[in-house]
C-alpha distance (Angstrom), angle and dihedral (degrees) to the residues before:
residue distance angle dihedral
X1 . . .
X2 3.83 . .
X3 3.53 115.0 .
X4 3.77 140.4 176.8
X5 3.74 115.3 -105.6
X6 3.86 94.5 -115.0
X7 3.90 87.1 50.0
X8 3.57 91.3 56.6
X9 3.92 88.6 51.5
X10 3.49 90.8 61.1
X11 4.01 90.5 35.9
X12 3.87 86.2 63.4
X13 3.38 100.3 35.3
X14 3.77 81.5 66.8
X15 3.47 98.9 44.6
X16 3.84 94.9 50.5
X17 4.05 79.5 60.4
X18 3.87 97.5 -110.1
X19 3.42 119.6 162.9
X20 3.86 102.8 168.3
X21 4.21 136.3 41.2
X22 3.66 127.5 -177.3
X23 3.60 108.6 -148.7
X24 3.80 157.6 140.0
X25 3.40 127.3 -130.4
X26 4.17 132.6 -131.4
X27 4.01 152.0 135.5
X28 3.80 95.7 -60.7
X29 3.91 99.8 48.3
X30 3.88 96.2 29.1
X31 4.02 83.4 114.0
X32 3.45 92.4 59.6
X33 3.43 104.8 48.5
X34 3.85 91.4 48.5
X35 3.94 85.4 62.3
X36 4.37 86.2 38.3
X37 4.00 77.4 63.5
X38 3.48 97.8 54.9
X39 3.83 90.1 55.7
X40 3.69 100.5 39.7
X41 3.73 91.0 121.1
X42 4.24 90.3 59.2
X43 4.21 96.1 35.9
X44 3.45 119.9 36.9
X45 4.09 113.6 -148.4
X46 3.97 125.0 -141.6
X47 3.31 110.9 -151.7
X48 3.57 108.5 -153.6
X49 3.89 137.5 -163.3
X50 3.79 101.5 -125.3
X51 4.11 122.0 10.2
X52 3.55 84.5 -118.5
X53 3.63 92.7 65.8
X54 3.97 84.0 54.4
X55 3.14 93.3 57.7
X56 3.75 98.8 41.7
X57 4.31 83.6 46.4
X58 4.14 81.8 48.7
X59 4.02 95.6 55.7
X60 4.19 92.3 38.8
X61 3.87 90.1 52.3
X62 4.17 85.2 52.8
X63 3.20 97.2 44.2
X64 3.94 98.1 43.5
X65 4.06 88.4 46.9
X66 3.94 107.7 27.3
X67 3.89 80.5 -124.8
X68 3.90 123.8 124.1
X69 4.09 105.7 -98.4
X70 3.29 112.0 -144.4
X71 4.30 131.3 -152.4
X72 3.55 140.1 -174.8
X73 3.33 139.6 -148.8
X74 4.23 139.6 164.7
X75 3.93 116.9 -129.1
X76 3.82 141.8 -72.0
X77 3.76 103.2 17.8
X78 3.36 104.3 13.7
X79 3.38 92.2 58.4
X80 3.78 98.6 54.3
X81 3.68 91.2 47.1
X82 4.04 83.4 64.7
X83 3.94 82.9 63.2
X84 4.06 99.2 89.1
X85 3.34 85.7 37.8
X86 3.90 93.2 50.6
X87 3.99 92.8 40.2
X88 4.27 91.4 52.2
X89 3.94 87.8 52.2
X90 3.67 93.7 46.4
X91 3.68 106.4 47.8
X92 4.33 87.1 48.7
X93 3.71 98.7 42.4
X94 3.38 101.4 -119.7
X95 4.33 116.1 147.2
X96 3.67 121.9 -112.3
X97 3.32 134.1 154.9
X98 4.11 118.7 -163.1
X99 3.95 117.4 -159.2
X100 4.10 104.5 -155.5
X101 3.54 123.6 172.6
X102 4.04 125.8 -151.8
X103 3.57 134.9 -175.4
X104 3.69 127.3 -53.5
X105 4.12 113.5 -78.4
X106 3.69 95.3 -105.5
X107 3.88 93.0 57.9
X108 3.87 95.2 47.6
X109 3.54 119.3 118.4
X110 3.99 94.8 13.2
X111 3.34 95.4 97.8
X112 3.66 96.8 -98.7
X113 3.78 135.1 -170.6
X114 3.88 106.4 -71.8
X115 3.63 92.8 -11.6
X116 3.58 119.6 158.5
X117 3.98 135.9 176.1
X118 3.47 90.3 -138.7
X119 3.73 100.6 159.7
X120 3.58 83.8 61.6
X121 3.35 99.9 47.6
X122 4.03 95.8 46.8
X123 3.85 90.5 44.6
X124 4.15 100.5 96.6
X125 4.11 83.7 49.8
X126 3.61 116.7 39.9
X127 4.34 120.3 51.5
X128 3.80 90.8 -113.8
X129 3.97 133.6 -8.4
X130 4.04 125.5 -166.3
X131 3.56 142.2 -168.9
X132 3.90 109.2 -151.4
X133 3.94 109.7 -142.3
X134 3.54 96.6 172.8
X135 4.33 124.3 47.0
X136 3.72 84.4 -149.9
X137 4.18 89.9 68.8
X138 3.94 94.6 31.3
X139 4.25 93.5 83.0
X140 3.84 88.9 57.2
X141 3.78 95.0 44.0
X142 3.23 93.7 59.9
X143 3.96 95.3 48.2
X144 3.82 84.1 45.0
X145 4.09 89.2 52.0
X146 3.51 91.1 50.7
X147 3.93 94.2 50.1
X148 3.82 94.0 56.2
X149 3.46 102.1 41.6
X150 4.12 82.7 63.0
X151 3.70 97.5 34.1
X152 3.71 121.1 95.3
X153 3.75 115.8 -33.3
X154 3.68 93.0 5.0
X155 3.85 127.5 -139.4
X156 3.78 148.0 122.6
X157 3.86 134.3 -10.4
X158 3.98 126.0 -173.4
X159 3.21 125.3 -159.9
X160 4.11 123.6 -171.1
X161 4.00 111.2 -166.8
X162 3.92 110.6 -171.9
X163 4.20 106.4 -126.8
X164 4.31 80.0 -120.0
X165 3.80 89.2 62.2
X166 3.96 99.9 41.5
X167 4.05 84.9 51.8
X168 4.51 90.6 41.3
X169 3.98 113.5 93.0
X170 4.07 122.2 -123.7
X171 3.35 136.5 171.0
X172 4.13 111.3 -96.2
X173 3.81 114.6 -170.0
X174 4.47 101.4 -176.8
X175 3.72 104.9 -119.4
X176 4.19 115.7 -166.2
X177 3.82 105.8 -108.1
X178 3.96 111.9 -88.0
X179 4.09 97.6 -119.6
X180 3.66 101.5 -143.5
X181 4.13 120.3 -121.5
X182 3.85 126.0 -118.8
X183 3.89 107.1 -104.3
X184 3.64 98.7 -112.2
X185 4.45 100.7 141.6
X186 3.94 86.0 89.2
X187 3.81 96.1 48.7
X188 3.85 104.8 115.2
X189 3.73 113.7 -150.5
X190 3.94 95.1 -158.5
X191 3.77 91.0 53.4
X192 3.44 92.0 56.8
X193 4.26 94.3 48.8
X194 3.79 75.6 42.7
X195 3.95 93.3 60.9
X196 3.57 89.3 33.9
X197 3.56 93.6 58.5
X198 3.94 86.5 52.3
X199 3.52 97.7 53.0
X200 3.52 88.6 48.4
X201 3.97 88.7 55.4
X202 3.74 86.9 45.1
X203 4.24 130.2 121.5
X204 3.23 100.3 172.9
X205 4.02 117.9 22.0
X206 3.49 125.2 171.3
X207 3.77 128.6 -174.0
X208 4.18 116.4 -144.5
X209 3.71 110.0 -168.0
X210 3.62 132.8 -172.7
X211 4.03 143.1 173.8
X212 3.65 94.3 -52.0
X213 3.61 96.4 75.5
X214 3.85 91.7 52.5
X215 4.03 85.4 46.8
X216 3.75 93.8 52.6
X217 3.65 95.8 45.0
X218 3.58 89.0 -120.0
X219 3.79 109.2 124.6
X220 4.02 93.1 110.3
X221 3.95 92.7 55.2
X222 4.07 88.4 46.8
X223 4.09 84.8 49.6
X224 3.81 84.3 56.3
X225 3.65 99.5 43.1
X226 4.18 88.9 54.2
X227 3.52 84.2 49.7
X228 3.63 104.0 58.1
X229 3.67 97.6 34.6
X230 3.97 93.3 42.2
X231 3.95 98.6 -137.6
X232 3.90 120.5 152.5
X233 4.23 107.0 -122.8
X234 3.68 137.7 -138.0
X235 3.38 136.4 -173.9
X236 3.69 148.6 -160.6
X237 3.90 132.1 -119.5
X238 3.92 87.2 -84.6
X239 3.60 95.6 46.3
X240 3.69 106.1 62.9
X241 3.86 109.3 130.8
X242 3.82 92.4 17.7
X243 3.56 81.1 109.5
X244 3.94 124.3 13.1
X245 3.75 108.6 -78.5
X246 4.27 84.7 -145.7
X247 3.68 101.4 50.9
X248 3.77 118.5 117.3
X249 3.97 93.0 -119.3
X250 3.71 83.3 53.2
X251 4.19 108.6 111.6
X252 4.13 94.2 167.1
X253 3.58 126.1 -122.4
X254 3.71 134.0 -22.1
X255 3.96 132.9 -138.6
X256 3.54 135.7 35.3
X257 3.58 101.1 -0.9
X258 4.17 96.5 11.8
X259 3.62 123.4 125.9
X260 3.31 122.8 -73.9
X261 3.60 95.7 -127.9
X262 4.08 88.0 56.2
X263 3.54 89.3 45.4
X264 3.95 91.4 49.6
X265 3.57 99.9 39.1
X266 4.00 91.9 47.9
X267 3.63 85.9 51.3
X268 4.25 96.3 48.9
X269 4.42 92.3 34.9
X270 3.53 115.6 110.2
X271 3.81 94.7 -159.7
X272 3.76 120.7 42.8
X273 3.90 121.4 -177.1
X274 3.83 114.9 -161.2
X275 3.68 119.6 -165.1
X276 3.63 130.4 -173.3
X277 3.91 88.5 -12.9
X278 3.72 137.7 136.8
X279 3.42 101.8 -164.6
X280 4.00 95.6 -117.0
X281 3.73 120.8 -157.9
X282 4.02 97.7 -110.9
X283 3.93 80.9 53.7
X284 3.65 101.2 56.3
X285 3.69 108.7 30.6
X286 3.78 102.1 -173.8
X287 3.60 108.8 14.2
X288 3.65 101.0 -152.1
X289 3.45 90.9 52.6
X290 3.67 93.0 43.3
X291 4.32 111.1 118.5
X292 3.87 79.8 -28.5
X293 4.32 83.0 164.8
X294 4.03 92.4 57.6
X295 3.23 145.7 77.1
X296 4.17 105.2 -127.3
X297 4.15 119.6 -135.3
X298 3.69 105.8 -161.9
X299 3.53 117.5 -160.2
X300 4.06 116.8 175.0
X301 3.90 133.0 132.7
X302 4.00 93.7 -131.9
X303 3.66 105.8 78.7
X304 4.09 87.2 -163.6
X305 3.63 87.2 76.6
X306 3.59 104.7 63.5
X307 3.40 123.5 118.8
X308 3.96 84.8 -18.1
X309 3.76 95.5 121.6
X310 3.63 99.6 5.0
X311 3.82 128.6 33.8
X312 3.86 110.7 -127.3
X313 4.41 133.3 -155.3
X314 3.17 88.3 -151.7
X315 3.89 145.1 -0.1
X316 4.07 141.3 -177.8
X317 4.28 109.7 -157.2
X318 4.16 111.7 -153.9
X319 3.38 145.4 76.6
X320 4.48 108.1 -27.2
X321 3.75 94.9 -144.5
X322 4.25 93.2 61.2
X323 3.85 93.9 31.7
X324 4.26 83.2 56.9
X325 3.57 84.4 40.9
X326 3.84 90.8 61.7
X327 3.62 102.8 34.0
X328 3.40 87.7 51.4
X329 3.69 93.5 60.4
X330 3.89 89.6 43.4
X331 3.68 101.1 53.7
X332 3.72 132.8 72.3
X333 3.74 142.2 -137.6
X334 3.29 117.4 -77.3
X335 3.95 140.4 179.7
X336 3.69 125.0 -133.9
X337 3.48 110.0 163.4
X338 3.65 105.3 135.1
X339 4.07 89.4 46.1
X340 4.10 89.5 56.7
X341 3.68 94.2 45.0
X342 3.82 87.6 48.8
X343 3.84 91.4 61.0
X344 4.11 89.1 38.7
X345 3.43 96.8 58.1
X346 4.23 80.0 56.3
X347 3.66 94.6 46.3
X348 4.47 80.9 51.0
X349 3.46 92.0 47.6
X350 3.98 101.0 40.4
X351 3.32 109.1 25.0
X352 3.83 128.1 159.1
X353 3.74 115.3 -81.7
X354 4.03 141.5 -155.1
X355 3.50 131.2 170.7
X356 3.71 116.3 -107.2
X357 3.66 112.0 -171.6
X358 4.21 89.5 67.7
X359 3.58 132.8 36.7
X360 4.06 102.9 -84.3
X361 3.73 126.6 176.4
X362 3.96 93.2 -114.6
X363 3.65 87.6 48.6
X364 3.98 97.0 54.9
X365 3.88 86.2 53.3
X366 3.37 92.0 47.9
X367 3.77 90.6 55.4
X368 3.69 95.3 41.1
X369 4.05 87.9 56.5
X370 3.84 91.2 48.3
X371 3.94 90.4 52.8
X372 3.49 98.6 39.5
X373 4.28 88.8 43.8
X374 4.65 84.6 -126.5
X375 4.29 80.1 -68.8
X376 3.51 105.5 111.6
X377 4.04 125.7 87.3
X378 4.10 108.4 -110.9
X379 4.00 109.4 -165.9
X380 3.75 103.7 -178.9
X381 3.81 140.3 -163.7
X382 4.21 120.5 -126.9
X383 3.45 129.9 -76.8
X384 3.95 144.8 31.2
X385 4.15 87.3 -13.4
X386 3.75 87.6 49.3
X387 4.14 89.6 56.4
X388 3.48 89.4 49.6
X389 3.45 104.7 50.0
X390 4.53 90.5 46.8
X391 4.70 73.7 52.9
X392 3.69 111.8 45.2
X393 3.98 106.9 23.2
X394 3.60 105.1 68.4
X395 3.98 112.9 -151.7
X396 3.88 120.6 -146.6
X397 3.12 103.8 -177.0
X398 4.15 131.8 28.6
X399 3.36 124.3 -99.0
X400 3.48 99.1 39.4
X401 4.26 99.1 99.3
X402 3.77 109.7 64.4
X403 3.47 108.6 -166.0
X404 3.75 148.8 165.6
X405 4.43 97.6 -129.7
X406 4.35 103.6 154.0
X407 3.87 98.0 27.2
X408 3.50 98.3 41.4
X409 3.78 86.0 -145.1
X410 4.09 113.1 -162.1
X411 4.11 97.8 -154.7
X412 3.14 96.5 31.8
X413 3.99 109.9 112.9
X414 4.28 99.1 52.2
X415 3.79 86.4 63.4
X416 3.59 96.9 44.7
X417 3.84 97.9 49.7
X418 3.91 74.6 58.1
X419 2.96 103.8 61.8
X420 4.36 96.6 31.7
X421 3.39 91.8 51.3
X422 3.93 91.6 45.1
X423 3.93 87.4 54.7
X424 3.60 87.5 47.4
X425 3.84 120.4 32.0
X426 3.65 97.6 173.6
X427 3.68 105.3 48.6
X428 4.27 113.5 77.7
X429 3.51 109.7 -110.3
X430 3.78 112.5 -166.7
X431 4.03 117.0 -175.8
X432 3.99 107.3 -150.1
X433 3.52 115.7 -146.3
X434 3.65 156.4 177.8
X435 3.53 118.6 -141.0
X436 4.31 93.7 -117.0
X437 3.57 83.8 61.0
X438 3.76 110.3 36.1
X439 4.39 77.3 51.9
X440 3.72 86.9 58.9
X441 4.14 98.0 63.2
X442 3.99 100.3 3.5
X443 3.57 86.8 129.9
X444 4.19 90.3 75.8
X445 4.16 81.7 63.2
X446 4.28 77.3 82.4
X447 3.93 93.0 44.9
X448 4.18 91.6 50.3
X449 4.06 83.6 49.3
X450 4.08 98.0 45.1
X451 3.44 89.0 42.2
X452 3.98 95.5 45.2
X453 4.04 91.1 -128.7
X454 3.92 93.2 149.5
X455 3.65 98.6 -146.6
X456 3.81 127.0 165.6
X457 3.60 122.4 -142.7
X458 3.49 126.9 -162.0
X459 3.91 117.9 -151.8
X460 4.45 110.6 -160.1
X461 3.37 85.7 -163.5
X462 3.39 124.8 -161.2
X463 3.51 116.0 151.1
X464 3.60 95.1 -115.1
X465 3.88 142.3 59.5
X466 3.17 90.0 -91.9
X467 4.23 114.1 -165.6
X468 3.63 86.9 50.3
X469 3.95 95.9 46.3
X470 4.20 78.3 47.6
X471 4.42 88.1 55.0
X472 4.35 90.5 49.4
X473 3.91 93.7 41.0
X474 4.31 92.8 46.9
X475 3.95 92.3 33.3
X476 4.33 115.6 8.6
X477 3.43 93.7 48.6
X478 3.33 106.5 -110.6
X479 4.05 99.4 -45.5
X480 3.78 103.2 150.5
X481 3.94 90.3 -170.6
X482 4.04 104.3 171.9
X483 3.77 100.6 -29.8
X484 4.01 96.8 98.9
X485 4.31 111.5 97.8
X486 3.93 92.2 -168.7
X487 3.76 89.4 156.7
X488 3.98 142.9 139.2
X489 4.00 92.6 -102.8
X490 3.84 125.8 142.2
X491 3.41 117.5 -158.2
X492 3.54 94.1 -176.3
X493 3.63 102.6 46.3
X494 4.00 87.9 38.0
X495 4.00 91.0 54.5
X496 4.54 90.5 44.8
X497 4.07 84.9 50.6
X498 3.73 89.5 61.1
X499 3.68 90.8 37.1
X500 3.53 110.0 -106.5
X501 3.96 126.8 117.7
X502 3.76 112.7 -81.7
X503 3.84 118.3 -154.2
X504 4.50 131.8 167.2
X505 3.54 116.3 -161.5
X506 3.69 111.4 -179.9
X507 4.02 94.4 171.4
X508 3.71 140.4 48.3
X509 3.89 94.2 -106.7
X510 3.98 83.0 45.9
X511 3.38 94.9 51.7
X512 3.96 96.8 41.3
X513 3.95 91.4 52.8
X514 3.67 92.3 43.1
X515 3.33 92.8 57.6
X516 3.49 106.0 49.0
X517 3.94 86.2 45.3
X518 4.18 83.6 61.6
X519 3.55 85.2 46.0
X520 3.69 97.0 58.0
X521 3.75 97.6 36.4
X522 3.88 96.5 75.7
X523 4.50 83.5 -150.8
X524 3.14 134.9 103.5
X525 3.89 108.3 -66.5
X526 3.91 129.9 -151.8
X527 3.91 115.0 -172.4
X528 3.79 114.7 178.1
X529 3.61 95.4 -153.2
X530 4.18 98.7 -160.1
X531 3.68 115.4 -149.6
X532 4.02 143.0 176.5
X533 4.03 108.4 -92.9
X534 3.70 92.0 -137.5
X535 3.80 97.9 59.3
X536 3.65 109.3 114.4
X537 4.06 138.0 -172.6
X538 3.56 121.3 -104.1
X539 2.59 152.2 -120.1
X540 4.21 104.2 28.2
X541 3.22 135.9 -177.3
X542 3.88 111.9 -139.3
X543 3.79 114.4 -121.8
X544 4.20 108.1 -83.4
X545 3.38 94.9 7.8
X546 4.04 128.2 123.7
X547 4.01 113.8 -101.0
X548 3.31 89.3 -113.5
X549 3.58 102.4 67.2
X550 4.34 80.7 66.9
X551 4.06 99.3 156.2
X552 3.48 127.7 -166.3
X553 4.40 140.1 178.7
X554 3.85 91.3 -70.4
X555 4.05 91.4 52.7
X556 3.82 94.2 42.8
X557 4.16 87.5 56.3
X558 3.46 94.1 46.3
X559 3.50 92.9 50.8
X560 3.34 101.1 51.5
């Protein structure tokens, strides 16, 4: 059948099995949201404040699901404000494909009116990016988009349609969507016998997993590899809920701000396992000195990332969930009893600390995990509040922290309680923030309240920006240049002027009722969560130094 080219947008979008788009509206891509009305009934449409905030909306909804999240946006700058957006999905793997449309082929490259190269520009951050010339091609471009943001290490897809093309007729024939395959051509048998054979060999293993487990659907086979071979776990930033954050092989979170008994015992194993890693710098503090006492098992579907950061013994490339799948059924049981108790005499002795008597970031997150019983979804923004929520809410399942870990995205978390919470209506979805970044995108507060996406945000707010204010106290002497927000903003009344709830809580008890008041309200919820300026995360790993020199309040004062 001949259809226009913004008809066969849609017509994809429904065969790809898409049932929700972030988006904003303009000249370019008016064609394509007249035929988006037409189907309002089969796709709903977020309309969001910012296009960054669709795009932000786009990743949470992928990561929350495992499905690809999907964003629109009209040429020029709408497109480039996809670009943070674009870049956060990218550098953490997580699928998105973004539908832009530009000026009409005859105007391109003249300079035009809101005309953008924006497959160009997106190129260096997304796996592949297209401008469709011809409707005939644009039907499979779109399939193929779809296919490669699931395929392998998955990530972003652009797609730039000129307004010419989405108005230009083709023929469309549906085609079912082609379900991509696990990557499982590179998996090397004798490398995993090989690792195997370590374990077997092994006193003191420890497994260190990160986002590729949750990408690969694999977290149950990892929970029955730690099993059987008895090794305590961490994880990075990415990782949390790949394996239950309150199991007793469970040490918390290495790097920069990890535990210290995961940065200890990763320092003192003799075995460590590494799936669906990348070896980030806030994991690995000083590489040479990184697990410098173990042999290293690397076990990641992007080959590129091999012994890149981290030099490896041994390593199997492919697809997490079948390489678990066979080392599982190549290893043995084994008993390390005395190696766990070794690292839980260091979680005893160093555990993670809050202060109770005022109203403290850690302690907020402790109190929204004790009302929420560790089952809600928390997306976050970047920073101190970020650290705290990967310590003190303890994730059982994956999926369920939504984070910006490469980018370091400030923004981030508003957008992707968005688009979580859209995906799932009846789960709570509570965005923790600080008050930098809940500045940054605050404007999305009015899309979650148009849209009637009853998110609650959480603002540790302290008045400054608060990780870097952390870096100039511990290593710039105390300069405060530009990172104090001592200004006339109310969070409450700002949050009741674009009609969501408004509530300060500048104690414990004010915190604890406010909360559960959000809780019960089933609207869009604003707690200003008011903390001390000087409260910092720890532990912390100074800049260059091994993980195991992690320091926290108690080594500062004895210090001096």
């Amino acid at each position: 059948m001949q259809l226009t080219g913004a008809q066969i947008v849609i017509e994809c979008m429904k065969e790809q099995g898409v049932d929700t788009i972030f988006g904003y509206p303009g000249g370019a891509i008016l064609n394509v949201y007249d035929e988006l009305f037409k189907h309002s009934d089969e796709i709903r449409h977020i309309l969001v404040s910012h296009e960054q905030g669709a795009s932000h909306a786009a990743d949470g909804y992928a990561r929350a699901t495992g499905k690809t999240g999907v964003c629109f946006a009209t040429s020029g700058p709408g497109s480039t404000n996809l670009v943070t957006g674009i870049a956060t999905a990218n550098i953490d793997s997580i699928p998105v494909v973004a539908i832009t449309c530009n000026v009409g082929t005859a105007l391109l490259g003249k300079d035009s009116f809101q005309e953008v190269a924006i497959s160009e520009v997106v190129k260096p951050i997304t796996k592949a990016s297209y401008i469709v010339m011809d409707v005939k091609e644009l039907a499979d471009t779109i399939r193929e988009a779809f296919r490669i943001a699931q395929s392998g290490r998955k990530g972003p897809v652009l797609i730039d349609i000129p307004k010419d093309v989405t108005a230009d007729k083709a023929e469309y024939e549906p085609k079912n969507p082609e379900k991509p395959q696990p990557v499982t051509d590179t998996i090397d048998n004798s490398a995993i016998e090989r690792a195997a054979k370590l374990i077997e060999g092994s006193k003191k293993p420890y497994v260190f997993c990160g986002g590729g487990v949750i990408s690969a659907d694999a977290s149950q086979e990892l929970r029955e590899l730690v099993k059987k071979i008895d090794a305590p776990v961490c994880d990075t930033l990415m990782g949390k809920g790949a394996f239950p954050g309150t199991d007793d092989h469970y040490t918390g979170m290495l790097g920069m701000h990890g535990t210290k008994a995961s940065n200890f015992g990763v320092s003192s194993c003799d075995l460590l396992l590494a799936v669906g890693v990348r070896f980030s710098d806030r994991v690995y503090g000083n590489a040479k000195n990184f697990a410098k006492n173990a042999k290293i098992v690397h076990i990641e579907i992007d080959k590129n990332e091999i012994d890149k950061n981290i030099k490896t013994d041994e390593h199997i490339v492919g697809d997490a969930k079948e390489i678990l799948k066979r080392l599982n059924a190549a290893v043995g049981t084994y008993d390390h009893t005395e190696w766990r108790n070794e690292l839980r005499e260091k979680m005893d002795r160093f555990p993670l600390r809050y202060r109770s008597d005022v109203l403290s970031g850690g302690g907020a997150i402790t109190e929204i995990y004790r009302q929420t019983k560790g089952d809600a979804v928390i997306t976050t923004e970047v920073g101190q509040h970020q650290m705290w929520a990967a310590q003190f809410y303890y994730y059982s399942e994956p999926r369920r922290f939504i984070t910006s870990g490469g980018l370091g995205t400030m923004g981030y978390g508003l957008g992707a309680a968005i688009g979580a919470k859209t995906a799932f209506p009846d789960k709570t979805v509570v965005n923790i923030a600080g008050d930098g970044g809940f500045r940054m995108n605050m404007n999305e507060i009015a899309t979650a309240v148009r849209n009637n996406v009853p998110v609650i945000e959480v603002i540790i707010d302290n008045r400054v920006l608060g990780m870097v204010r952390q870096w100039q106290t511990l290593f710039y002497e105390g300069r405060y240049s530009h990172t104090v927000l001592e200004d006339q903003v109310d969070y409450v009344k700002l949050a009741e002027a674009m009609g969501a709830v408004g509530i300060k809580a500048e104690t414990p008890e004010e915190f604890s009722r406010a909360f559960k008041t959000a809780l019960s309200l089933n609207k869009v919820a604003v707690i200003d969560c008011r903390i001390d300026k000087d409260e910092n995360v720890y532990p912390m790993v100074a800049p260059g130094n091994s993980i195991s020199q992690a320091f926290d309040e108690e080594d500062m004062k004895n210090n001096g």
